[in-house]
C-alpha positions in Angstrom: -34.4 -16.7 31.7 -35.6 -13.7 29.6 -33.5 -11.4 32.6 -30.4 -13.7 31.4 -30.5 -13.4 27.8 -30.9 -9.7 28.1 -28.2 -9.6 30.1 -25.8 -11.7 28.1 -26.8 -9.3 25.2 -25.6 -6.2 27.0 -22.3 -7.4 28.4 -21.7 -8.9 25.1 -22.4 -5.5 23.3 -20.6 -3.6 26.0 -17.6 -5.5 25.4 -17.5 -5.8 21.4 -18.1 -2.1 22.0 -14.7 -2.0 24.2 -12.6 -3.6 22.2 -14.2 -2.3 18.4 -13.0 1.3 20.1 -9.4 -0.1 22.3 -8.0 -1.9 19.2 -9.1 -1.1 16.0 -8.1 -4.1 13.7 -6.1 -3.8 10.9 -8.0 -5.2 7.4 -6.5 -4.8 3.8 -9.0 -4.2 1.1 -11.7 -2.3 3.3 -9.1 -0.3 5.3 -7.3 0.9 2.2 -10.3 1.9 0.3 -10.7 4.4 3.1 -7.0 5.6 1.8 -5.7 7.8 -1.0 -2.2 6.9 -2.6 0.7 9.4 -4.2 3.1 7.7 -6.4 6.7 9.8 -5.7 8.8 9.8 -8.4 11.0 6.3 -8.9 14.6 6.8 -7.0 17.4 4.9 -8.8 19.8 4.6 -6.2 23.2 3.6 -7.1 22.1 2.2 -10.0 23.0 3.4 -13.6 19.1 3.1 -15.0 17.8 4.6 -18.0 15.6 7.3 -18.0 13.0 5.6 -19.8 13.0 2.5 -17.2 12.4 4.7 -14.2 9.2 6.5 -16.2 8.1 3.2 -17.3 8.0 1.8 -13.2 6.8 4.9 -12.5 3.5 4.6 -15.2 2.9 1.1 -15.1 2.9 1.7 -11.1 -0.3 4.5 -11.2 -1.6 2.1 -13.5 -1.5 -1.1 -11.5 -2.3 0.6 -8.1 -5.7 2.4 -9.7 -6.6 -1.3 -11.0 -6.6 -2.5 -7.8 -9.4 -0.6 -6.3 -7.8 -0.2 -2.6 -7.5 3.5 -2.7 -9.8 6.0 -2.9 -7.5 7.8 -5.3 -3.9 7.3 -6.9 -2.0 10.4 -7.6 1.0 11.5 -9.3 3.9 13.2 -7.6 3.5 16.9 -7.4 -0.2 17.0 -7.3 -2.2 19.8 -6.3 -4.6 18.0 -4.8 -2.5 15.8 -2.7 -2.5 18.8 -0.4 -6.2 18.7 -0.1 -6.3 14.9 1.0 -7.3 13.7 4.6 -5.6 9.8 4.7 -3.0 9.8 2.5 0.0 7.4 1.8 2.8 7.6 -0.1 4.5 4.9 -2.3 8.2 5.2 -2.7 10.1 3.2 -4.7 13.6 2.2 -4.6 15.8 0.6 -7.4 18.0 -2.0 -5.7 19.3 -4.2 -8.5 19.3 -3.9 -12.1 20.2 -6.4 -14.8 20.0 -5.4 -18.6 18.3 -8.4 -20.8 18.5 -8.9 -24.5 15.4 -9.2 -26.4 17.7 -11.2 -29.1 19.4 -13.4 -26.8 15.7 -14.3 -24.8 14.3 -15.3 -28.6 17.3 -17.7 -29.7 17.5 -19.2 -26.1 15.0 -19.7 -22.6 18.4 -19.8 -20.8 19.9 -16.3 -20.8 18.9 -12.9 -21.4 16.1 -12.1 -18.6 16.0 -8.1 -17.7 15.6 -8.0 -13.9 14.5 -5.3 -11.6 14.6 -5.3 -8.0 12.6 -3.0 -6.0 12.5 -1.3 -2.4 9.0 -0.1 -1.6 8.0 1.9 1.0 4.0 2.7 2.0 4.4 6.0 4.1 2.4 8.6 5.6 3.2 12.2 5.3 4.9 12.6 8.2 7.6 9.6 7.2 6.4 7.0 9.4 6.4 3.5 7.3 3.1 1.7 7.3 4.7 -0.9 4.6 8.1 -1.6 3.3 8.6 -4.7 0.9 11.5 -5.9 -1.4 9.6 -6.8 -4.8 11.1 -8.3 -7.8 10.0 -7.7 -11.6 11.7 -9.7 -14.8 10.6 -11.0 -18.4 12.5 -14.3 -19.4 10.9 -15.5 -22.3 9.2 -13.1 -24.9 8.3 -9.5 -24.9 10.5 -6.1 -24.5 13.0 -5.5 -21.9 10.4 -2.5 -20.5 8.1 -5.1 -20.4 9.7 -6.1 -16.9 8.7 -2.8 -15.6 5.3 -3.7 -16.0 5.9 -7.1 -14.2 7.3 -5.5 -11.2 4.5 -2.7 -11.0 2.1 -6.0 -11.0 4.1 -7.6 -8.4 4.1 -4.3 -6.2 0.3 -3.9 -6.1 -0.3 -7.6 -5.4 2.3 -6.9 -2.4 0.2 -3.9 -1.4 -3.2 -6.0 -2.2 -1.9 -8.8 0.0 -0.8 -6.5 3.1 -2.8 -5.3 6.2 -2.8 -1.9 6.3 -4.4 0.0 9.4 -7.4 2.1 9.8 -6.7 5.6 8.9 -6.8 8.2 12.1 -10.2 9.8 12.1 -9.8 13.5 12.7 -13.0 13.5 14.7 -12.2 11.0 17.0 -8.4 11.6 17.0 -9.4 15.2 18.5 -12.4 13.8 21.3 -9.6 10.9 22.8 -6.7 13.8 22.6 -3.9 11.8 21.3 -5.6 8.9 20.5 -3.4 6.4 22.6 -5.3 6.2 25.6 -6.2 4.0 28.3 -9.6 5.5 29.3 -12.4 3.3 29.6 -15.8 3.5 27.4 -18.8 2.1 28.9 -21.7 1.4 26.4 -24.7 1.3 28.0 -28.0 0.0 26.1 -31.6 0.2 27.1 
């Protein structure tokens, strides 16, 4: 009986073992905790947006992402350290659609006047491959400023990212001991 149990332990070790090292699972808050973020610079596309809306995104997007907690850092585009940081992703952001509001017509009526933003965001890696790519929506309909749909949208983008699995970054270490890191070799783990 006791020879059993011991044995059960060690193939059941062996093969958690296996697969923890074959397929490394993909978890959101953990896994991108272990990643640093670079907000680029908000592209408007095709579409005629102010100068001041495209800061604003770009703002209430550093803000939102560092209230989050799932990177280990947010930085601006251009940063000197970026260069300097192991797992990094970077966020772009897209302008899609556009729709001016009025502040005046949102306080006399609930039916007209909403300021609406529409997003493409991309979370890549340096070397351009897309980890995540969503289509996020910001607006204000009732009260507050039409740059107060800016802030919305950033909101709506880090709940997106919150929400998302993202997967484990590549550990330089290991990376370089498997070689290219897809391989089929197998790893015995043996226990005593």
């Amino acid at each position: 009986m006791k020879t059993s149990k011991r044995t059960l332990l060690m193939v059941s070790a062996v093969a958690f073992g296996i697969l923890a090292v074959a397929h490394p699972l993909a978890v959101s808050a953990e896994t991108a905790a272990r990643w640093s973020a670079q907000i680029a610079k908000v592209d408007a596309g095709e579409i005629n947006l102010a100068p001041s809306f495209q800061i604003a995104i770009y703002e209430h997007l550093l803000d939102e992402l560092s209230k989050t907690k799932q990177f280990k850092t947010v930085l601006r585009d251009g940063d000197r350290n970026a260069s300097n940081v192991a797992d990094l992703l970077i966020l772009k952001t897209t302008v899609e659609k556009y729709t001016a509001g009025s502040e005046t017509r949102r306080a006399v009526t609930t039916v007209s006047g909403a300021t609406k933003l529409t997003v493409r965001t991309q979370l890549c890696t340096r070397d351009g491959k897309i980890l995540l790519e969503r289509t996020v929506n910001g607006n204000v309909r009732f009260m507050g400023s039409n740059l107060r749909a800016t802030h919305n949208l950033a909101r709506n983008v880090a709940k997106a990212i919150k929400k998302s699995f993202l997967p484990e970054p590549a550990s330089p270490s290991l990376s370089k001991e498997m070689g290219s890191g897809l391989s089929d070799d197998i790893v015995v783990v043996e226990f005593r």
